[in-house]
C-alpha positions in Angstrom: -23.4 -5.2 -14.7 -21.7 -3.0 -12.7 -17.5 -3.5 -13.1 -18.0 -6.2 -14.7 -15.0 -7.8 -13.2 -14.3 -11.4 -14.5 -11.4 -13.9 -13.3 -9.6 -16.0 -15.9 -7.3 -18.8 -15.3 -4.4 -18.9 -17.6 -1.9 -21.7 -17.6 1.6 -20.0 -18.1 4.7 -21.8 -20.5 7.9 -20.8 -17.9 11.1 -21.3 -19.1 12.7 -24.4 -17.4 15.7 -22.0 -16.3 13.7 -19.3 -15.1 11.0 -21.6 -12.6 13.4 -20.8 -9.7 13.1 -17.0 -9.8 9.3 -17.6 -9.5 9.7 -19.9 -6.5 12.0 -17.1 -4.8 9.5 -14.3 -5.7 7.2 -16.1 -3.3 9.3 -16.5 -0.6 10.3 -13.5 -0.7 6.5 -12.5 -1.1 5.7 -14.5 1.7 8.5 -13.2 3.8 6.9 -9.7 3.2 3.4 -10.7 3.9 4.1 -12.8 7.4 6.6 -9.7 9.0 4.0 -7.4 8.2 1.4 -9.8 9.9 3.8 -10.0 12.8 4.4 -6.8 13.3 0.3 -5.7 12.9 -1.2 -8.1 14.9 -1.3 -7.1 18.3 -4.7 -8.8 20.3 -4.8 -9.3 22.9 -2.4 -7.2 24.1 -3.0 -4.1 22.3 -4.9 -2.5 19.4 -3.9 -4.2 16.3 -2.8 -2.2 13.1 -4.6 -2.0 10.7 -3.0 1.2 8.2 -1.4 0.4 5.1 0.1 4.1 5.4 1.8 2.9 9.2 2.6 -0.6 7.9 4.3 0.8 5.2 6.2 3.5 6.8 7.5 1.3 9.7 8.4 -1.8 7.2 9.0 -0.7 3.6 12.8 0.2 3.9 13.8 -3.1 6.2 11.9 -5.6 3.6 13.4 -4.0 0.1 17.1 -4.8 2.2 15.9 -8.1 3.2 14.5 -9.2 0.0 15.2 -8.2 -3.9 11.8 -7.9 -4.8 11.2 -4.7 -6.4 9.1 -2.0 -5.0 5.9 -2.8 -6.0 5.8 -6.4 -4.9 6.9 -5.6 -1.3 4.3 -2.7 -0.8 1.7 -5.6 -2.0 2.8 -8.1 0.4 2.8 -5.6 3.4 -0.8 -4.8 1.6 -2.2 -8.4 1.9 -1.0 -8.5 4.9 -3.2 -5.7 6.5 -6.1 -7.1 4.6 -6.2 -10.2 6.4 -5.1 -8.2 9.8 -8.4 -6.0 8.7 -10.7 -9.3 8.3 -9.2 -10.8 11.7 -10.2 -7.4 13.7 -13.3 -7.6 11.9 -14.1 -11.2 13.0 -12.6 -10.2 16.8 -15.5 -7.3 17.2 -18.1 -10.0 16.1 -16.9 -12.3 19.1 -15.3 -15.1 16.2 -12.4 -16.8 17.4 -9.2 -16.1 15.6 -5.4 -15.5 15.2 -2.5 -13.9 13.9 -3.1 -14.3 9.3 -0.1 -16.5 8.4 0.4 -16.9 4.7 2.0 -20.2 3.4 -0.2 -20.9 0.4 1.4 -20.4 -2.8 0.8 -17.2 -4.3 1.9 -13.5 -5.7 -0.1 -10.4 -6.0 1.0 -8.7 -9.9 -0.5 -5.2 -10.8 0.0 -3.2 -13.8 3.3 -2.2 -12.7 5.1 -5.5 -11.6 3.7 -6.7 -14.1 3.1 -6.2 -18.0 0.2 -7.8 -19.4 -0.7 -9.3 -23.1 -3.2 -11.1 -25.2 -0.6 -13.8 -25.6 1.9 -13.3 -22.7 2.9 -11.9 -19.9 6.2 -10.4 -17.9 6.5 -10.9 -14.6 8.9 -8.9 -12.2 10.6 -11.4 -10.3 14.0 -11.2 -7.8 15.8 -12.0 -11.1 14.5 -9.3 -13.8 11.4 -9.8 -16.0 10.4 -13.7 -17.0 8.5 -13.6 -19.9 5.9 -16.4 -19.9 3.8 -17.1 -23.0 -0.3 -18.2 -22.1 -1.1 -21.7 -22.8 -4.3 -21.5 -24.8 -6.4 -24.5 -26.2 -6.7 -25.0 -29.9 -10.8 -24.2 -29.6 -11.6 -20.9 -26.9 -14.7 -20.4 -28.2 -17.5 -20.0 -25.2 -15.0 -20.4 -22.7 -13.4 -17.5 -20.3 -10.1 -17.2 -21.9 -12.3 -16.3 -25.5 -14.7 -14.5 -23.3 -12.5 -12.1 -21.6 -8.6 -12.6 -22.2 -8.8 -12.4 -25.8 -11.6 -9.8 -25.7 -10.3 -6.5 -26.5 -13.2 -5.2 -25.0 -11.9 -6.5 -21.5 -8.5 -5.0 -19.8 -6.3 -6.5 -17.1 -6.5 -5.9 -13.1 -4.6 -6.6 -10.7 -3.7 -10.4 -10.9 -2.6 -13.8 -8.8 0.5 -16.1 -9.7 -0.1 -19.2 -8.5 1.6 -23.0 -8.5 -0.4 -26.2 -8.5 2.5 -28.5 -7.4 0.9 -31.9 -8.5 1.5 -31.5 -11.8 4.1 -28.5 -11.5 2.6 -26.0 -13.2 2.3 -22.0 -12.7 -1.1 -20.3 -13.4 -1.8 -16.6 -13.8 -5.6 -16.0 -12.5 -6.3 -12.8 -14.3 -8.6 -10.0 -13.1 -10.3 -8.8 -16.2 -12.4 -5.6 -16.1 -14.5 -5.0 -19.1 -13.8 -1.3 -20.4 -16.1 1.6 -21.4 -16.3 0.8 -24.6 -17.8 -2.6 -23.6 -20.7 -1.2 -21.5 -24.0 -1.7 -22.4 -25.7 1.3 -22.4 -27.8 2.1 -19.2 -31.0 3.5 -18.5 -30.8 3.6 -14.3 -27.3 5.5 -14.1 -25.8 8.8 -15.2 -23.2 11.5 -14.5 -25.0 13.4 -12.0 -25.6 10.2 -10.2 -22.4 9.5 -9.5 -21.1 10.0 -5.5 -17.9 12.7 -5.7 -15.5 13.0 -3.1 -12.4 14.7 -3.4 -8.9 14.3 -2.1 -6.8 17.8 -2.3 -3.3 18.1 -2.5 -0.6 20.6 -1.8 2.5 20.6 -3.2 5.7 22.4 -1.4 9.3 23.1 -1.9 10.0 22.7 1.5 9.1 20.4 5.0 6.6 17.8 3.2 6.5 17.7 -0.6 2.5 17.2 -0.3 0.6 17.3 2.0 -3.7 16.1 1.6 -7.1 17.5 2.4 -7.0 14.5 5.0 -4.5 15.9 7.0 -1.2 13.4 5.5 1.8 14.7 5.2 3.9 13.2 2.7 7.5 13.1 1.6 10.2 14.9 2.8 11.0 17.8 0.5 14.1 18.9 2.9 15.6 16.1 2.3 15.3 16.1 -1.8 16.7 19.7 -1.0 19.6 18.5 0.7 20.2 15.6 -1.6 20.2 17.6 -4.7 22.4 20.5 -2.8 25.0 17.3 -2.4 25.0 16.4 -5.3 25.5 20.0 -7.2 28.4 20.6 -4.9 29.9 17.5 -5.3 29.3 17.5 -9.5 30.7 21.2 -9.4 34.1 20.2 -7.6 34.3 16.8 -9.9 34.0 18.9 -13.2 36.7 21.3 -12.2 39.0 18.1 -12.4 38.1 17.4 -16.1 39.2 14.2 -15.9 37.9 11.3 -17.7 37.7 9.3 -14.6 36.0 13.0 -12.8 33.7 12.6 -16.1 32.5 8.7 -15.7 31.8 9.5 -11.7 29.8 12.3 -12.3 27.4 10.3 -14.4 27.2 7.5 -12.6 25.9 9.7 -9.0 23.3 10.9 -11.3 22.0 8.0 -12.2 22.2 7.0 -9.0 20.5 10.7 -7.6 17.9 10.3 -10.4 16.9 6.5 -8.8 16.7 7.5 -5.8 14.7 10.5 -6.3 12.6 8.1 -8.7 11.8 6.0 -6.1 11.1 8.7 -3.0 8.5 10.2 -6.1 7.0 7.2 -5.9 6.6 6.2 -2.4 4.9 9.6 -2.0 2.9 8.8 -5.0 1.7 5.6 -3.3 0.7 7.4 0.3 -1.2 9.7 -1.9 -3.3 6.8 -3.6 -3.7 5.4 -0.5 -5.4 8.2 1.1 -7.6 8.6 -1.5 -8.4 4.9 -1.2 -8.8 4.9 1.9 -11.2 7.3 2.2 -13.4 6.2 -0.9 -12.5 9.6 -3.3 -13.4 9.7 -6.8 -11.1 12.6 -7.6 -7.8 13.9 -6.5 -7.1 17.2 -7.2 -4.1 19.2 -7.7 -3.2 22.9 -8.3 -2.5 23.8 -11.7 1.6 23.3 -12.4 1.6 25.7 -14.9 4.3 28.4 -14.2 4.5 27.0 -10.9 8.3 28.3 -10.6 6.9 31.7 -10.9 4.7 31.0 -8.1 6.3 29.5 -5.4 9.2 31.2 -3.6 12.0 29.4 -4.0 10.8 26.7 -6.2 13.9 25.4 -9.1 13.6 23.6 -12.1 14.3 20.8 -9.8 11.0 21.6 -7.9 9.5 21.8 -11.4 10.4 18.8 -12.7 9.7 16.7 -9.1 6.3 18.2 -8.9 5.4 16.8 -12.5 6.8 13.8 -12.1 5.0 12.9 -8.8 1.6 14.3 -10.6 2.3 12.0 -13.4 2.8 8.8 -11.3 -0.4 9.3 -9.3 -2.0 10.0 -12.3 -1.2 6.8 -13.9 -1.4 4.6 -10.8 -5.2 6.1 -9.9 -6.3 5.3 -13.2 -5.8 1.9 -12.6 -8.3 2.1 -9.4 -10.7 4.1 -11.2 -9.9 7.3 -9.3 -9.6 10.7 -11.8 -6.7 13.4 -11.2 -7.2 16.9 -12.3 -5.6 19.8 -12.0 -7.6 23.3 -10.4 -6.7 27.2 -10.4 -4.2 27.4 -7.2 -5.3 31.3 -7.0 -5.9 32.5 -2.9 -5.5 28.7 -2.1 -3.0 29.8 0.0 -4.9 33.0 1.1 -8.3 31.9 1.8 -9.6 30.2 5.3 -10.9 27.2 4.6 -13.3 27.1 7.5 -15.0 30.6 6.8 -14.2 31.4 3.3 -12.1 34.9 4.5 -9.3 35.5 1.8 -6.5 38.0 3.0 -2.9 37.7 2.5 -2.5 38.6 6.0 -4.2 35.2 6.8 -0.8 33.5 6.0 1.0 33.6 9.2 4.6 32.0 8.1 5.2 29.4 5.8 3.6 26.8 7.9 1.1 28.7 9.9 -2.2 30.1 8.8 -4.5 32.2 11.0 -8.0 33.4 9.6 -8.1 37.5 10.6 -11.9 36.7 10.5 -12.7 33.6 12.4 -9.2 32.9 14.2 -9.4 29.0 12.4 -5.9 28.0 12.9 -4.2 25.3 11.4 -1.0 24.1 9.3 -0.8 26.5 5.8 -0.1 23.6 3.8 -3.1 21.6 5.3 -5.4 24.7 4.8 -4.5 25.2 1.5 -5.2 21.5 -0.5 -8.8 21.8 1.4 -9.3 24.8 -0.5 -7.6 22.9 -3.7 -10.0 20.3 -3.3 -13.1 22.4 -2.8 -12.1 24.1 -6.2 -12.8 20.9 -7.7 -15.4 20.2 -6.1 -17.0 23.5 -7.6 -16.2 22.7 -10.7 -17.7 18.9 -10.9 -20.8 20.4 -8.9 -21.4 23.0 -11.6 -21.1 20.7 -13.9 -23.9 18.8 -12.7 -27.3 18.8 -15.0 -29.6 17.8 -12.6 -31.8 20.6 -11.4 -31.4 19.3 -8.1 -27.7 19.6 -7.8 -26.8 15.7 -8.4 -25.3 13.5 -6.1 -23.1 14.7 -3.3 -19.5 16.2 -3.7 -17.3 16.3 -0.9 -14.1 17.1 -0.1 -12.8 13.7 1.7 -11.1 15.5 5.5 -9.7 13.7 8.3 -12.5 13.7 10.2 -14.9 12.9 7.9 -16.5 14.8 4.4 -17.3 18.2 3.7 -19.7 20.1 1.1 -19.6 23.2 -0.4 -22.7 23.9 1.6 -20.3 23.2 4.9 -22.3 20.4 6.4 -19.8 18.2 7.5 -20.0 14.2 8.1 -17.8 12.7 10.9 -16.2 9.8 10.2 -16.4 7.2 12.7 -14.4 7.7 15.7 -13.3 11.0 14.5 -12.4 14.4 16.1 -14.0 17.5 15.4 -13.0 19.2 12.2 -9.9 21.7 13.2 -8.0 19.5 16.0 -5.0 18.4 15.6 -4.5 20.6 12.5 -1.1 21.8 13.5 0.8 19.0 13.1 1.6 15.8 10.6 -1.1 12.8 10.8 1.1 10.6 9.4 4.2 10.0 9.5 6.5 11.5 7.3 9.0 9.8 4.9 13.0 9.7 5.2 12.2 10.9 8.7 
């Protein structure tokens, strides 16, 4: 039955004085959608984009000024966006006529995060705060969807559409509903060791880019959280020394203003983590062990601590909603050993950013070396906990250029340079810079 994935229409009760925020959500939406399809469709001129990861970098910051959506809603709208820009190259390399996607139909993309779903109701983030709109169910459900799946507890929410039907003014929710584990049938054809692993690994650091992937991303900007929270000490130190009420009242509010913003750069780096496991089809993500990590890591503060944690915990939530797992590995030699040859030596670790195997001469960023070798660590942990005499289905650790096993036979991905190229240096673009 495989997800089991079922769509339910839901007719919503909006309150009169709240239809408006709705209809401005979607503009906004919209707005999102068509300047990311601008700005990504380049034929015949040029190569069009087709990277959620670029589309976001280049757009995210201009569309939360232009618009008040909230986070979530403007990363989905650059989203669709590429979809469609996706689906147009597609159709291009098949010799199909088409254009630049241009969205005008009424509609709003809501996951578990704009959006908090019920048996009876839901809240919807809008440009206005949360409307609360209750489900308009018919006295008898029996045999129909809405008895089927919305009121089955055996069936959780997806992602899912707003939409309008302006003849008779109405706002429908069309809910993705996914039935859960506890809802399977039981199945004779698949099992654990059947299942296709591929691991994304990630590094975290205290300074240059807070993570950086086993696919060659750097992410986030952990200089700038330095500098940011350096500000802000300073600044809080000088303010106490006044004592004043007034010195008091400031203090708190910069920290709740410190504490957003480092909220929201958490989860922008959270998001470019998810997407690079998407992107390349992983089943895992692994991370090193945060345990005592202060006692580890050179230089790392409680800040580090607590930002480190908090970013684990976001992409842990958010890839359980795509069905991805996050664990957590033994970071012992990651740092030491070369992930092309296997050598360990502490000598291997150039500076903080270089890494040169004494053995081999592999040479590539530190950071980049090491979450390959975080995510081989989980791969030698799902492999050995494989029953299948003949070792089970593949696990991989998910590269830039491809998939590797533990047995080191590497898969190129299409269009792909040879593993090691390019290793020196960021892949993507790195945010706040």
């Amino acid at each position: 039955m495989g997800d089991a994935l079922r769509t339910v229409k839901i007719k919503l009760d909006v309150p009169d004085e709240r239809c408006d925020d709705l209809h401005q959500t979607k503009d906004q939406f919209l707005h999102c959608a068509n300047t990311t399809s601008e700005w990504a469709w380049r034929h015949p001129n040029d190569y069009c984009i087709t990277s959620k990861q670029k589309a976001e970098t280049a757009l995210y910051d201009q569309l939360r000024n232009e618009t008040e959506l909230t986070a979530n809603l403007v990363q989905k709208g650059i989203r669709r966006a590429i979809e469609a820009t996706k689906s147009g190259v597609a159709r291009l390399k098949k010799g199909d006529n088409t254009s630049q996607p241009h969205f005008d139909a009424w509609s709003v993309i809501y996951d578990k995060r704009s959006a908090t779903f019920y048996r009876d109701r839901v809240s919807l983030s809008t440009v206005n705060g949360r409307v609360e709109c209750d489900y308009v169910v018919p006295g008898d459900v029996e045999g129909t969807p809405i008895g089927e799946y919305l009121l089955n507890e055996d069936y959780e929410f997806r992602m899912s559409t707003l939409q309008y039907d302006r003849s008779t003014e109405s706002f429908y929710l069309h809910a993705r509903m996914r039935r859960t584990e506890r809802g399977q049938e039981p199945s004779t054809t698949t099992s654990e060791d059947a299942k296709h692993r591929t691991v994304l690994g990630v590094d975290l650091n205290v300074d240059g880019s807070l993570a950086v992937t086993s696919t060659g991303a750097f992410i986030g900007n952990a200089d700038e959280m330095n500098h940011r929270r350096r500000e802000f000490e300073r600044t809080r130190g000088s303010m106490q020394a006044a004592g004043t009420r007034s010195a008091h009242l400031s203090i708190k509010s910069m920290k709740d203003r410190e504490h957003r913003w480092m909220q929201n750069e958490l989860h922008r780096a959270s998001n470019q983590v998810l997407d690079e496991a998407r992107d390349h089809d992983c089943t895992h993500i692994a991370f090193e062990n945060l345990t005592d990590i202060r006692k580890r890591m050179g230089g790392a503060k409680r800040f580090h601590t607590w930002a480190f944690r908090r970013l684990y915990q976001y992409v842990e939530y958010k890839a359980e909603m795509v069905g991805i797992e996050v664990e957590q590995v033994s970071p012992s030699y990651t740092s030491q050993r070369c992930s092309s040859c296997g050598f360990t030596h502490e000598n291997n670790r150039q500076s903080k950013h270089q890494f040169v195997c004494q053995k081999c001469e592999y040479e590539l960023n530190a950071d980049y070396n090491a979450s390959k070798n975080i995510a081989r660590k989980l791969i030698k942990r799902l492999r050995s906990g494989q029953k299948s005499s003949g070792g089970g289905a593949p696990c991989q650790c998910a590269l830039k250029s491809g998939t590797l096993t533990l047995n080191g036979d590497h898969h190129a991905s299409v269009n792909s340079t040879v593993e090691g190229e390019s290793t020196d240096k960021p892949t993507t673009s790195v945010v706040g810079n």
